[in-house]
KEZALUM-863468 format. One record per atom (N, C-alpha, C): residue number from 1; atom name; residue in three letters; x negated, y negated, z. Coordinates in nm, 2 decimals, always signed. Last residue first. Example, Ala and Ser with C-alpha at 12.3 -4.5 7.8 and 13.67 -1.06 7.14 Angstrom:
KEZALUM-863468
<marza><seq>2</seq><atom>N</atom><type>SER</type><east>-1.28</east><north>+0.22</north><up>+0.71</up></marza>
<marza><seq>2</seq><atom>CA</atom><type>SER</type><east>-1.37</east><north>+0.11</north><up>+0.71</up></marza>
<marza><seq>2</seq><atom>C</atom><type>SER</type><east>-1.29</east><north>+0.00</north><up>+0.79</up></marza>
<marza><seq>1</seq><atom>N</atom><type>ALA</type><east>-1.32</east><north>+0.57</north><up>+0.78</up></marza>
<marza><seq>1</seq><atom>CA</atom><type>ALA</type><east>-1.23</east><north>+0.45</north><up>+0.78</up></marza>
<marza><seq>1</seq><atom>C</atom><type>ALA</type><east>-1.32</east><north>+0.33</north><up>+0.78</up></marza>
***
This chain:
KEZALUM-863468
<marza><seq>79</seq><atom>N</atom><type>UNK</type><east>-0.99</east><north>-5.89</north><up>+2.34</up></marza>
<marza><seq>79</seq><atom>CA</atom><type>UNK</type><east>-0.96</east><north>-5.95</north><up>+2.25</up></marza>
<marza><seq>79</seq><atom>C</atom><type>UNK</type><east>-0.81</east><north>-6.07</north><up>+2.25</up></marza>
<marza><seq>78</seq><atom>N</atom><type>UNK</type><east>-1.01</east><north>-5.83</north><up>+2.64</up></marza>
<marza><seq>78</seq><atom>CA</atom><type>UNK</type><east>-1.11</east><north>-5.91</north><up>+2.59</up></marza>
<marza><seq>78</seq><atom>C</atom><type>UNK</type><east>-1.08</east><north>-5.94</north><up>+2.43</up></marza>
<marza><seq>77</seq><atom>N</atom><type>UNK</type><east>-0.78</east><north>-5.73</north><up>+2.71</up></marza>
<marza><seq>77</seq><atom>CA</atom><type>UNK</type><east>-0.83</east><north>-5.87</north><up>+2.77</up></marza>
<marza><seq>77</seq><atom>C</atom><type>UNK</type><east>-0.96</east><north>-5.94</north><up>+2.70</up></marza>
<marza><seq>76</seq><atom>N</atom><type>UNK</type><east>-0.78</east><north>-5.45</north><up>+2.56</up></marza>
<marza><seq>76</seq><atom>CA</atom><type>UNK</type><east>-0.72</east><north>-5.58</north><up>+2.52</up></marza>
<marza><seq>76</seq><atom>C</atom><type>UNK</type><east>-0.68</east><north>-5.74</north><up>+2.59</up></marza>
<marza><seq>75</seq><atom>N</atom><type>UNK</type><east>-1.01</east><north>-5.41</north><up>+2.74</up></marza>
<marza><seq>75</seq><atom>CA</atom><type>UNK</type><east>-1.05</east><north>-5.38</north><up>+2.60</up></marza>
<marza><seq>75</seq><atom>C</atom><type>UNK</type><east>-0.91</east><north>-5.49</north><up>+2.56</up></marza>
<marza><seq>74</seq><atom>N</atom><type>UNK</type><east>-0.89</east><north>-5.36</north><up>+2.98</up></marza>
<marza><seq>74</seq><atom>CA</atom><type>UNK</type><east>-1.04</east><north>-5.48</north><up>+2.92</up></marza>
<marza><seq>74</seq><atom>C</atom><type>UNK</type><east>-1.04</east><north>-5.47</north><up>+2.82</up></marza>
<marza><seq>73</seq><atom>N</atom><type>UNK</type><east>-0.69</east><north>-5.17</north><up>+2.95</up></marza>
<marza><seq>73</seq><atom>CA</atom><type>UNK</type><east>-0.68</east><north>-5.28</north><up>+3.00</up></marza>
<marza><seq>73</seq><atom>C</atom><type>UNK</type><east>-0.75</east><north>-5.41</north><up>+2.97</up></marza>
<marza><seq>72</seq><atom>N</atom><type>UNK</type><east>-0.83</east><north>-4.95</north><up>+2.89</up></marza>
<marza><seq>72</seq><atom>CA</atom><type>UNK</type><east>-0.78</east><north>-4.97</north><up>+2.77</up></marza>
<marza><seq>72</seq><atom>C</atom><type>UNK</type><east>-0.74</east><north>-5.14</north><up>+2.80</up></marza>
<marza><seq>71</seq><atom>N</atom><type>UNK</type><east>-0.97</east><north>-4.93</north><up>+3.13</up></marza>
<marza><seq>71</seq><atom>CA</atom><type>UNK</type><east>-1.03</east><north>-4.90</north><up>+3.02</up></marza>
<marza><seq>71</seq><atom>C</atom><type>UNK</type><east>-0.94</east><north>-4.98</north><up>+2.90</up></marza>
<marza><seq>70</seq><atom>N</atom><type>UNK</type><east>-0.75</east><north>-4.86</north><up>+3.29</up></marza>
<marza><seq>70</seq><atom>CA</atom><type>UNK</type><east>-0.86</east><north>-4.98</north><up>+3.31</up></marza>
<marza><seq>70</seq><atom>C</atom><type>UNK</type><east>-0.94</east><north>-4.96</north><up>+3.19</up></marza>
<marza><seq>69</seq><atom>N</atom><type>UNK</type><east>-0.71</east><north>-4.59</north><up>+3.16</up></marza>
<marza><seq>69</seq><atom>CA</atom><type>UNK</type><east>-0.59</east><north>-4.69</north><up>+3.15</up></marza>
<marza><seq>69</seq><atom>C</atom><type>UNK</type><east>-0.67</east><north>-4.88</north><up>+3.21</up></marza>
<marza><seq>68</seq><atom>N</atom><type>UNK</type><east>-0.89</east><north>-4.43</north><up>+3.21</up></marza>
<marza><seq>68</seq><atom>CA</atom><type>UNK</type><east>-0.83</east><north>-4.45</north><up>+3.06</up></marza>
<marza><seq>68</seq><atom>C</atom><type>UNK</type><east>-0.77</east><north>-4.60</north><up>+3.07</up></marza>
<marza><seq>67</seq><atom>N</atom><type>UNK</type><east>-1.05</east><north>-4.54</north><up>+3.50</up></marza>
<marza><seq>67</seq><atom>CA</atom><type>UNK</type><east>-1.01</east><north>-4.44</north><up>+3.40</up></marza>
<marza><seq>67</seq><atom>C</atom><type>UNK</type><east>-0.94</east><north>-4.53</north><up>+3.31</up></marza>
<marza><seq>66</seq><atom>N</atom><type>UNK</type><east>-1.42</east><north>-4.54</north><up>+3.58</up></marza>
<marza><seq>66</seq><atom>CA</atom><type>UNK</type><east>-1.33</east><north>-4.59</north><up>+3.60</up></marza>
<marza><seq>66</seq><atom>C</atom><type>UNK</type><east>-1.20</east><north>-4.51</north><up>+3.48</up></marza>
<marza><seq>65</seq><atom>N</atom><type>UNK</type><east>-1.68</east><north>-4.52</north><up>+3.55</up></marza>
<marza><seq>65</seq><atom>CA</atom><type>UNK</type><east>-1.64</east><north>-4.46</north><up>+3.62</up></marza>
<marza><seq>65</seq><atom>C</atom><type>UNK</type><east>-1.50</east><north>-4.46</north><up>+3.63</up></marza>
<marza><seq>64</seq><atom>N</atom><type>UNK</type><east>-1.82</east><north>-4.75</north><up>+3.32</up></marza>
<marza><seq>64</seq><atom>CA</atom><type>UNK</type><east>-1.85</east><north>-4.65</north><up>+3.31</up></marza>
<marza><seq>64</seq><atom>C</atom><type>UNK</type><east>-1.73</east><north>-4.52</north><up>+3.41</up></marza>
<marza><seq>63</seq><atom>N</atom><type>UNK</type><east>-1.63</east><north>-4.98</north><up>+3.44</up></marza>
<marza><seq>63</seq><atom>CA</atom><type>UNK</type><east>-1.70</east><north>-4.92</north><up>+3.30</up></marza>
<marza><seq>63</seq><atom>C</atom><type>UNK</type><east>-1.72</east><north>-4.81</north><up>+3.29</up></marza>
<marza><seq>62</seq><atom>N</atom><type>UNK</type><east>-1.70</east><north>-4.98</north><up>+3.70</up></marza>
<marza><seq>62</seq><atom>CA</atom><type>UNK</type><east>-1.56</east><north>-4.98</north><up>+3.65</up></marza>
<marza><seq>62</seq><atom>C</atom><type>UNK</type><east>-1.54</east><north>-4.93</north><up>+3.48</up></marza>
<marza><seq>61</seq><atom>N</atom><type>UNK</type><east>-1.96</east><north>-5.05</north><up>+3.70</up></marza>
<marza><seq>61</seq><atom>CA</atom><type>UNK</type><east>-1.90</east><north>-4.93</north><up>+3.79</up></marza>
<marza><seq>61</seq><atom>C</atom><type>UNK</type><east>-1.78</east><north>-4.91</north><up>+3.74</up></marza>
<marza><seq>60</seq><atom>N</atom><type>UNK</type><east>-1.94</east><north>-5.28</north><up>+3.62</up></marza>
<marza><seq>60</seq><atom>CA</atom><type>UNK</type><east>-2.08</east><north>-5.17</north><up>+3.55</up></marza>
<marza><seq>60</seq><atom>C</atom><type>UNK</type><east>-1.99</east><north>-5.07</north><up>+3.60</up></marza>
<marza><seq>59</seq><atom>N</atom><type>UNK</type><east>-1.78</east><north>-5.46</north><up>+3.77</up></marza>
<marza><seq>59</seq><atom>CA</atom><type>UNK</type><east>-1.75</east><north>-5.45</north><up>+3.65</up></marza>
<marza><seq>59</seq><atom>C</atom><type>UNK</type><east>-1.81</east><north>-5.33</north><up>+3.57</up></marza>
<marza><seq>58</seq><atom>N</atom><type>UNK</type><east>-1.95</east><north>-5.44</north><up>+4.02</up></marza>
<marza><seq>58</seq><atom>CA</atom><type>UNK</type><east>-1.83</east><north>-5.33</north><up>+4.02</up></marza>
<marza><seq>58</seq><atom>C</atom><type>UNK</type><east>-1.81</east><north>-5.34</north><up>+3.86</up></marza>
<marza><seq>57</seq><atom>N</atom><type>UNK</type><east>-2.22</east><north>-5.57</north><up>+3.88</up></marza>
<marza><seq>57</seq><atom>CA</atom><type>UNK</type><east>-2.24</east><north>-5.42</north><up>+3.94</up></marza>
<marza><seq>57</seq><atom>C</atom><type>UNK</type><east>-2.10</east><north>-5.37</north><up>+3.97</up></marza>
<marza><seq>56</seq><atom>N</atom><type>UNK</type><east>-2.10</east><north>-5.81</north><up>+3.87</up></marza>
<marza><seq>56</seq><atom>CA</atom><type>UNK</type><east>-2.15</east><north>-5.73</north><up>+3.74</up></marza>
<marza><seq>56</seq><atom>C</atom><type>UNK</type><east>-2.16</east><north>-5.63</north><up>+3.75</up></marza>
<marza><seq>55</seq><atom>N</atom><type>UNK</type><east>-2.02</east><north>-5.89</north><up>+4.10</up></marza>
<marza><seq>55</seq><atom>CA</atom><type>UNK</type><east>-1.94</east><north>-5.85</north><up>+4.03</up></marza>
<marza><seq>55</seq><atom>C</atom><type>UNK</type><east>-1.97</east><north>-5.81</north><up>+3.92</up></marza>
<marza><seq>54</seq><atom>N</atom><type>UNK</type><east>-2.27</east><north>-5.87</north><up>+4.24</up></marza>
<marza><seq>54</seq><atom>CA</atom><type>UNK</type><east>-2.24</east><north>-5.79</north><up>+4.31</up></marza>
<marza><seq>54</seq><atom>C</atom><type>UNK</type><east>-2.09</east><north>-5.75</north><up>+4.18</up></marza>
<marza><seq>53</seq><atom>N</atom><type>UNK</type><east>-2.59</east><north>-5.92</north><up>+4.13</up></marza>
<marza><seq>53</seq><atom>CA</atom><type>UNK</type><east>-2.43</east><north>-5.97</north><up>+4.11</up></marza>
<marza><seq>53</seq><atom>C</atom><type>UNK</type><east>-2.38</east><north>-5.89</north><up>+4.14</up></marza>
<marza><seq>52</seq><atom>N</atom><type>UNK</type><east>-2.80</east><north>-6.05</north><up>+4.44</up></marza>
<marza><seq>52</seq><atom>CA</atom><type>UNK</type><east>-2.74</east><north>-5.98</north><up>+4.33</up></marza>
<marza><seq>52</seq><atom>C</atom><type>UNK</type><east>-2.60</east><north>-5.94</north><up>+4.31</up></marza>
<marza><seq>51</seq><atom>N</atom><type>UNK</type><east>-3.09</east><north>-6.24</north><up>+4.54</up></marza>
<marza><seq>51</seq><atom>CA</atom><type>UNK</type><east>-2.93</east><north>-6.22</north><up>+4.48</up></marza>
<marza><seq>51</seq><atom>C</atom><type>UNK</type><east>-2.88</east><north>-6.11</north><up>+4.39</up></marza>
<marza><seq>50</seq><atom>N</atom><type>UNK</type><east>-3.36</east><north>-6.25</north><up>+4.65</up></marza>
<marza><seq>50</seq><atom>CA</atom><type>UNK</type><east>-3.31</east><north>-6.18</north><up>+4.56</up></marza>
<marza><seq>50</seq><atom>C</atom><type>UNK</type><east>-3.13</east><north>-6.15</north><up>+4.58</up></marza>
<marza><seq>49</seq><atom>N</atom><type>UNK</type><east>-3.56</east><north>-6.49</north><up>+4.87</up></marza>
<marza><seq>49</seq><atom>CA</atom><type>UNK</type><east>-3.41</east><north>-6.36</north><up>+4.87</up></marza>
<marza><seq>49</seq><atom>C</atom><type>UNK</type><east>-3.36</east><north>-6.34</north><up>+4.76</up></marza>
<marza><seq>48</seq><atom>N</atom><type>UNK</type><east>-3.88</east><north>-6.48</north><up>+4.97</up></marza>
<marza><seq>48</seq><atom>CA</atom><type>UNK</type><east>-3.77</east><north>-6.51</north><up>+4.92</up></marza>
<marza><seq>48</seq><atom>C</atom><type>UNK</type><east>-3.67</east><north>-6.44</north><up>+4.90</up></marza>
<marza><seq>47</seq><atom>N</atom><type>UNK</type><east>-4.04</east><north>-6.41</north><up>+5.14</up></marza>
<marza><seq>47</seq><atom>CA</atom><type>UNK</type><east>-3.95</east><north>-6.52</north><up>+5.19</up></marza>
<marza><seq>47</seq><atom>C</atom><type>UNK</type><east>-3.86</east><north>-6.50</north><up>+5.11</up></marza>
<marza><seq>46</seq><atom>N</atom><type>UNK</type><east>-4.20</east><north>-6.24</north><up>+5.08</up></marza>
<marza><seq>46</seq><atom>CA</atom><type>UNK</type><east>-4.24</east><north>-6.41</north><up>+5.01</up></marza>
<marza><seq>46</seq><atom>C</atom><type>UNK</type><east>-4.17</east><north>-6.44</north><up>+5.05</up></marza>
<marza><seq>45</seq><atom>N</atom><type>UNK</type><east>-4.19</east><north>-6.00</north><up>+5.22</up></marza>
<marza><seq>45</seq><atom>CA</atom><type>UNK</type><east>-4.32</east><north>-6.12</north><up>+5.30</up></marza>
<marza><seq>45</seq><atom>C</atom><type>UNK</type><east>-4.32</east><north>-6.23</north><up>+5.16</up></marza>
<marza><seq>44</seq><atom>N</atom><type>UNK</type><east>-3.95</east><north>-5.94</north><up>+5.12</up></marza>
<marza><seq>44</seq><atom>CA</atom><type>UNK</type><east>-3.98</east><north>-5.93</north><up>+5.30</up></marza>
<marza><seq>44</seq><atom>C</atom><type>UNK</type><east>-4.08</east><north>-6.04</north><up>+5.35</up></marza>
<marza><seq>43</seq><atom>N</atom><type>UNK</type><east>-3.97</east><north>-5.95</north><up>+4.87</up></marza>
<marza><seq>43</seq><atom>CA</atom><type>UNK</type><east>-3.91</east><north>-6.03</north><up>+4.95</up></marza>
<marza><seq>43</seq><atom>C</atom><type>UNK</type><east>-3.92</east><north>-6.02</north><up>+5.08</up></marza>
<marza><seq>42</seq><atom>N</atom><type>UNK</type><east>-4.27</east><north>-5.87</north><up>+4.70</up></marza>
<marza><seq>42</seq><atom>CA</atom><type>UNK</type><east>-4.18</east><north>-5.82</north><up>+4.78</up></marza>
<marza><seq>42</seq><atom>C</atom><type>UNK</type><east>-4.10</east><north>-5.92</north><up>+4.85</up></marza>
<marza><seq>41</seq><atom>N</atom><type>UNK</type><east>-4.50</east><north>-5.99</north><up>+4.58</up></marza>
<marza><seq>41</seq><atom>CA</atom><type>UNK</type><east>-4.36</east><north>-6.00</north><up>+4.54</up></marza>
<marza><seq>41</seq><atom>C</atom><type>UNK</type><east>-4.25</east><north>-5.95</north><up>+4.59</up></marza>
<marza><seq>40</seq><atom>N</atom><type>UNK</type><east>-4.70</east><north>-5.96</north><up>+4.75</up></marza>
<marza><seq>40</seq><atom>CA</atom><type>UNK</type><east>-4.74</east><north>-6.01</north><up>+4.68</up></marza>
<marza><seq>40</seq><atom>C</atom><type>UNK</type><east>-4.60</east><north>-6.09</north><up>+4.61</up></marza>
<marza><seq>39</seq><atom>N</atom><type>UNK</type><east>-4.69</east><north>-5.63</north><up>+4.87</up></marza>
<marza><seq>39</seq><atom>CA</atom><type>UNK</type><east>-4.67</east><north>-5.82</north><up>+4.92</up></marza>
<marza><seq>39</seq><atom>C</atom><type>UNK</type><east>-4.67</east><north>-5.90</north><up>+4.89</up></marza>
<marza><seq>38</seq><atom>N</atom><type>UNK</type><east>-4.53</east><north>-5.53</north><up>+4.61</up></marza>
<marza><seq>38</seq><atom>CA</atom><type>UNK</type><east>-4.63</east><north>-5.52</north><up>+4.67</up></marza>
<marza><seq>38</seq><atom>C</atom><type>UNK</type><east>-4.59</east><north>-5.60</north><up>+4.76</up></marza>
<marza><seq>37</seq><atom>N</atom><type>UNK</type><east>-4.42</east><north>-5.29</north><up>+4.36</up></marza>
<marza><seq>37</seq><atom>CA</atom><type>UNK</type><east>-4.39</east><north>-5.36</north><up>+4.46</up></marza>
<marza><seq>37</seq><atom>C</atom><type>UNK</type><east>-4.46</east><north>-5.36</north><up>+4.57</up></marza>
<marza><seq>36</seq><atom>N</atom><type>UNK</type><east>-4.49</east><north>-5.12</north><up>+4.13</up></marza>
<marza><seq>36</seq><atom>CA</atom><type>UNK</type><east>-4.42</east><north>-5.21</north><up>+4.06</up></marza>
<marza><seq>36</seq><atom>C</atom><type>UNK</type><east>-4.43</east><north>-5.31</north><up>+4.21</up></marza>
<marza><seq>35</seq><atom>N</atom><type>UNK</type><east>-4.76</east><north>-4.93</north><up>+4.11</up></marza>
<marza><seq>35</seq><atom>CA</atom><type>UNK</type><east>-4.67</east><north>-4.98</north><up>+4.20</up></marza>
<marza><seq>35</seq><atom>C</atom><type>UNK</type><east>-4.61</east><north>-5.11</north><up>+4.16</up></marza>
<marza><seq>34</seq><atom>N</atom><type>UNK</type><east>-4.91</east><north>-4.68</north><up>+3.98</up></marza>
<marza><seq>34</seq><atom>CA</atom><type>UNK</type><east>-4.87</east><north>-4.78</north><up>+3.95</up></marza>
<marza><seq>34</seq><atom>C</atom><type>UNK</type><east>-4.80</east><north>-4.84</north><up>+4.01</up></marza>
<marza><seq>33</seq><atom>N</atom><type>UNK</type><east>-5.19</east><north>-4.45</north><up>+4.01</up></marza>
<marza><seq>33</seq><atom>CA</atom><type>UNK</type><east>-5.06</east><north>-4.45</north><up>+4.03</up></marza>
<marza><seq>33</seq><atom>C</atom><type>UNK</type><east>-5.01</east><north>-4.58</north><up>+4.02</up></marza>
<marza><seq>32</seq><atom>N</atom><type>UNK</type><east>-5.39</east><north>-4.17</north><up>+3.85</up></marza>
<marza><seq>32</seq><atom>CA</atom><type>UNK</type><east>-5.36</east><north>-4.29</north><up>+3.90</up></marza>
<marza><seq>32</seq><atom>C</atom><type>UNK</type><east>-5.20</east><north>-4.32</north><up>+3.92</up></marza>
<marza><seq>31</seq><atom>N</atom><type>UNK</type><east>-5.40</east><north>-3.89</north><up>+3.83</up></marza>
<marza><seq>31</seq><atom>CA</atom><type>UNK</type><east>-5.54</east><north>-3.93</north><up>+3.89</up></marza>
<marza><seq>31</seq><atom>C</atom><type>UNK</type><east>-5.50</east><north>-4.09</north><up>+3.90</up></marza>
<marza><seq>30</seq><atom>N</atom><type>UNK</type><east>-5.20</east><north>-3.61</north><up>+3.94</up></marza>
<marza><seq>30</seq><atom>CA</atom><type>UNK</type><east>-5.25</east><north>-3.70</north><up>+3.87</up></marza>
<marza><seq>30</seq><atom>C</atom><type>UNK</type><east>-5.36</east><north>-3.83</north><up>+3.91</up></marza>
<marza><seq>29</seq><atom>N</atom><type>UNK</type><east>-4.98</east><north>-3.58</north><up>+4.24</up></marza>
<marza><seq>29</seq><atom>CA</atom><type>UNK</type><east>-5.03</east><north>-3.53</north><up>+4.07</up></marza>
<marza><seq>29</seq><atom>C</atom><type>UNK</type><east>-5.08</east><north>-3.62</north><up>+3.98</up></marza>
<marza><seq>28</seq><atom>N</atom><type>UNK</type><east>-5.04</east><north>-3.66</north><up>+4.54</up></marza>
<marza><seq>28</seq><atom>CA</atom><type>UNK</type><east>-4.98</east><north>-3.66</north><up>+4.45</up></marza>
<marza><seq>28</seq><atom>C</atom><type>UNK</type><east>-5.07</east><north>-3.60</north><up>+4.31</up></marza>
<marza><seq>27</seq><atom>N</atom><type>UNK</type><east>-5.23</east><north>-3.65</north><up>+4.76</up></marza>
<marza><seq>27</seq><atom>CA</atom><type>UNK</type><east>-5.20</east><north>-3.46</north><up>+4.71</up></marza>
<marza><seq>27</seq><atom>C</atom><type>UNK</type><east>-5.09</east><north>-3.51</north><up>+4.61</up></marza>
<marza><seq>26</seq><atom>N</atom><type>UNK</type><east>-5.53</east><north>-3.86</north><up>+4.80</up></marza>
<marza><seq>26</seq><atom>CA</atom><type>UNK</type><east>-5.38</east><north>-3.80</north><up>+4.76</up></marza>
<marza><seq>26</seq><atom>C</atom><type>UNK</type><east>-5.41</east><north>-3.68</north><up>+4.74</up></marza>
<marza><seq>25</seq><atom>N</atom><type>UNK</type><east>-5.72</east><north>-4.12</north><up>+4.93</up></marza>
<marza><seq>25</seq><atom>CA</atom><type>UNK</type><east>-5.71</east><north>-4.01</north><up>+4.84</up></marza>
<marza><seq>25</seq><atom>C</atom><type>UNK</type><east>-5.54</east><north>-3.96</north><up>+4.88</up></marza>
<marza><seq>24</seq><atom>N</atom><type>UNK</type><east>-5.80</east><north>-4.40</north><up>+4.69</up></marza>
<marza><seq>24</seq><atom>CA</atom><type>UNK</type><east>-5.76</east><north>-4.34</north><up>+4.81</up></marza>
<marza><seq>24</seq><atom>C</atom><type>UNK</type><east>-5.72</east><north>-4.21</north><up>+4.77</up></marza>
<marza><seq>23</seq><atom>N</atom><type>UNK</type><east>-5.90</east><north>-4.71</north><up>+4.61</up></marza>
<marza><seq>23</seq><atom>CA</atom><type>UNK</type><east>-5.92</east><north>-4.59</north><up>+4.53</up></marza>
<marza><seq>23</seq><atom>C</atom><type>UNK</type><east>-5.91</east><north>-4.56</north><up>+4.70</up></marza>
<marza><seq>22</seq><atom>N</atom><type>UNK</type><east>-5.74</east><north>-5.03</north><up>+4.41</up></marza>
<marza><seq>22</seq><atom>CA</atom><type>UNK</type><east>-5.81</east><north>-4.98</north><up>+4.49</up></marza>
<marza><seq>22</seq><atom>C</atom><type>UNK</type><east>-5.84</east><north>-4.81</north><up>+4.45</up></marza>
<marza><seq>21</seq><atom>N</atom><type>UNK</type><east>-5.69</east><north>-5.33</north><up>+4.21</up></marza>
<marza><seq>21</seq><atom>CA</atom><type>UNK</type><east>-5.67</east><north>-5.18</north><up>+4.22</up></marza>
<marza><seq>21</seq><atom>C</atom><type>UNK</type><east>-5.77</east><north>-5.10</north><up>+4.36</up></marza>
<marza><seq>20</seq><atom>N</atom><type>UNK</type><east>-5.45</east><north>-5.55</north><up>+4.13</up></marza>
<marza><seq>20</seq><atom>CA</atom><type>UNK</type><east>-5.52</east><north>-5.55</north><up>+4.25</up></marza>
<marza><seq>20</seq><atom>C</atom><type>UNK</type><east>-5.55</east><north>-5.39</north><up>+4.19</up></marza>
<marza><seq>19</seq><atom>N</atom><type>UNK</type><east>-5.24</east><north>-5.67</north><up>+4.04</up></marza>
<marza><seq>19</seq><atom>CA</atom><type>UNK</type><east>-5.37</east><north>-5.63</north><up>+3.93</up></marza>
<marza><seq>19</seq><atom>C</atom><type>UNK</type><east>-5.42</east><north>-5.58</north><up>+4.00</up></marza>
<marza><seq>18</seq><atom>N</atom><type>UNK</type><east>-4.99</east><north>-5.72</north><up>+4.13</up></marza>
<marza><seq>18</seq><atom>CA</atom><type>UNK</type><east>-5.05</east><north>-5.78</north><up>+4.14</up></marza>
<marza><seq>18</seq><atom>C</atom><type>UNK</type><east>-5.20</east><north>-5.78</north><up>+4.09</up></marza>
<marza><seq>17</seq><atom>N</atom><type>UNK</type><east>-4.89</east><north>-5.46</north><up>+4.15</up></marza>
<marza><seq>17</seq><atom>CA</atom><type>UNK</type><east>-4.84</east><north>-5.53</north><up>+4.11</up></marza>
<marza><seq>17</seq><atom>C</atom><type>UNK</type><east>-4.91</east><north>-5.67</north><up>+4.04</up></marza>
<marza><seq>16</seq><atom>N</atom><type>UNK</type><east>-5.15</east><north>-5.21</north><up>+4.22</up></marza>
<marza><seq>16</seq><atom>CA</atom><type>UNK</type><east>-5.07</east><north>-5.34</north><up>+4.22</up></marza>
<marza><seq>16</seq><atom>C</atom><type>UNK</type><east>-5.02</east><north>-5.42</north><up>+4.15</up></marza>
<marza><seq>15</seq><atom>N</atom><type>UNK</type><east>-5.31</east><north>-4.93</north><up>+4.15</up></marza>
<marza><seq>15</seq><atom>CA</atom><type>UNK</type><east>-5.29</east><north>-5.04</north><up>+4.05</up></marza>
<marza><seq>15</seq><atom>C</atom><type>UNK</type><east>-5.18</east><north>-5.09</north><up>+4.16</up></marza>
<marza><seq>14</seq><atom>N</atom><type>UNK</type><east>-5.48</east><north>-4.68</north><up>+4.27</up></marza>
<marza><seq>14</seq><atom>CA</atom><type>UNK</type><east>-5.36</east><north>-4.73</north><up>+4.30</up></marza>
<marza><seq>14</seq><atom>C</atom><type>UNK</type><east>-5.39</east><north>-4.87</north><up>+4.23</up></marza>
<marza><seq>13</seq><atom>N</atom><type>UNK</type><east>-5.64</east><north>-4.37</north><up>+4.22</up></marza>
<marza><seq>13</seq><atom>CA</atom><type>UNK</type><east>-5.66</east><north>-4.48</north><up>+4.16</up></marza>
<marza><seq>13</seq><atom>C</atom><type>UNK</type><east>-5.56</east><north>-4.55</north><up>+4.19</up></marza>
<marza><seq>12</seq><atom>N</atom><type>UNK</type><east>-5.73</east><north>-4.08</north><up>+4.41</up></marza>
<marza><seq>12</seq><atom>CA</atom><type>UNK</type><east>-5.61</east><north>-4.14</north><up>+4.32</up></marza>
<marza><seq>12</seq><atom>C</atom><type>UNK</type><east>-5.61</east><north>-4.28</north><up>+4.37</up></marza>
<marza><seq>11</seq><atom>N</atom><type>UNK</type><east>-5.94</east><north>-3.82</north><up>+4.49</up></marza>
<marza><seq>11</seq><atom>CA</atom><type>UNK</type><east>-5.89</east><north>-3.93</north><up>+4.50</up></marza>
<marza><seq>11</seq><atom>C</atom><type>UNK</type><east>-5.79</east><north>-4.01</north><up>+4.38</up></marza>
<marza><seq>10</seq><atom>N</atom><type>UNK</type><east>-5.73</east><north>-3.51</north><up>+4.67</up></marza>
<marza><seq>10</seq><atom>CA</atom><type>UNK</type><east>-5.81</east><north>-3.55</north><up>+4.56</up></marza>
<marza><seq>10</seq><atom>C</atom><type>UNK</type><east>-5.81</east><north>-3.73</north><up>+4.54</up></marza>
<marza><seq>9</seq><atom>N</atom><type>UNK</type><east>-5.65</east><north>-3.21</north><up>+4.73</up></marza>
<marza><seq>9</seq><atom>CA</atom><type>UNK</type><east>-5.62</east><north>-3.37</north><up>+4.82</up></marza>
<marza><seq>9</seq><atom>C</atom><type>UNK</type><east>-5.76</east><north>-3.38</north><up>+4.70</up></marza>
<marza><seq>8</seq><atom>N</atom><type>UNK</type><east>-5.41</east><north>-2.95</north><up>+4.67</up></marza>
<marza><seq>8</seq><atom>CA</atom><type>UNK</type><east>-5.52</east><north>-3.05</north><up>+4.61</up></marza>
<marza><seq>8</seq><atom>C</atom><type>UNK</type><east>-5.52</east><north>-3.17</north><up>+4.68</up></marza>
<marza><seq>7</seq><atom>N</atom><type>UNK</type><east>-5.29</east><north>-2.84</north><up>+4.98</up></marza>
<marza><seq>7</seq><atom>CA</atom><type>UNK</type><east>-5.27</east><north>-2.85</north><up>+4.86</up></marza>
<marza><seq>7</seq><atom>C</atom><type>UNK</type><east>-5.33</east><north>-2.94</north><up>+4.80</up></marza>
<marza><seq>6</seq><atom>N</atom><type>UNK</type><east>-5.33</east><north>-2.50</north><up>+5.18</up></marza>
<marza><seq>6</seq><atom>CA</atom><type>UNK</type><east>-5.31</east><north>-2.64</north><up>+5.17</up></marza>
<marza><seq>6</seq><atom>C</atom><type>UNK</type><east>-5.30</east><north>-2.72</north><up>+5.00</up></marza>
<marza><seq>5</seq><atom>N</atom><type>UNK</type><east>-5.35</east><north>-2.24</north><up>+5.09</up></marza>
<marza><seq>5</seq><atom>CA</atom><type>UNK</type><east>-5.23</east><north>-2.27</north><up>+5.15</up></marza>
<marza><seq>5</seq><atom>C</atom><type>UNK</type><east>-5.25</east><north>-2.42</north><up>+5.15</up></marza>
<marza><seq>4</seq><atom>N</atom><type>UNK</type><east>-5.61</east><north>-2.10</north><up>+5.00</up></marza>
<marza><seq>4</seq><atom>CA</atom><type>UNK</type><east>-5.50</east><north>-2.13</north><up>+4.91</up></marza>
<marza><seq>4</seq><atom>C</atom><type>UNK</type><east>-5.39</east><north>-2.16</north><up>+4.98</up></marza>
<marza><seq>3</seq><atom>N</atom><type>UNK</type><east>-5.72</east><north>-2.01</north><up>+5.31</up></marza>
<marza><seq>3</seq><atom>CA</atom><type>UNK</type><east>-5.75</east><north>-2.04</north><up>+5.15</up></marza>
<marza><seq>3</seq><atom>C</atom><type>UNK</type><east>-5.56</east><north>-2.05</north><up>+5.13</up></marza>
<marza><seq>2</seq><atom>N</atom><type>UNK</type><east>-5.72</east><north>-2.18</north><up>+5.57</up></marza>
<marza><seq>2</seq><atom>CA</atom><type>UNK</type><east>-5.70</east><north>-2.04</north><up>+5.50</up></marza>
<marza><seq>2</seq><atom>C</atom><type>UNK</type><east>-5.72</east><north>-2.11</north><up>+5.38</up></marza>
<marza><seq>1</seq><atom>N</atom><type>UNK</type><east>-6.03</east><north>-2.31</north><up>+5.79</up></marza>
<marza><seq>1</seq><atom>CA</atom><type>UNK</type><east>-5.90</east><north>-2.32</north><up>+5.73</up></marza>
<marza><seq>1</seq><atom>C</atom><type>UNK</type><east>-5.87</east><north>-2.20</north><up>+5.64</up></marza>
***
């Protein structure tokens, strides 16, 4: 192989969601890695389906993105 063209493959410490930890190797940075999503809680394999407020998320979008005049609109709807 050439020198100095490939890149640190080294082992890295993987924590689960679920406490679970194992040891594999990587060319990410750093020596562990945290995974908020596993099978364990993922909805693919518990079945279950995660809703989401779809009118919280335009209201969030309309808030922040949105102009002066919707703006000023809520503001004296809500008083």
């Amino acid at each position: 192989m050439k020198k100095d063209i490939h890149p640190n493959y080294h082992p890295l410490t993987v924590s689960l969601a679920d406490g679970t930890t194992f040891v594999t190797r990587s060319t990410m940075s750093g020596d562990a890695y945290s995974s908020e999503v596993d099978s364990t809680n993922h909805p693919f394999y518990t079945g279950k389906r995660q809703f989401v407020d779809t009118a919280g998320r335009v209201e969030k979008f309309k808030r922040r993105y949105g102009s002066k005049a919707a703006a000023t609109e809520e503001e004296a709807a809500a008083e």
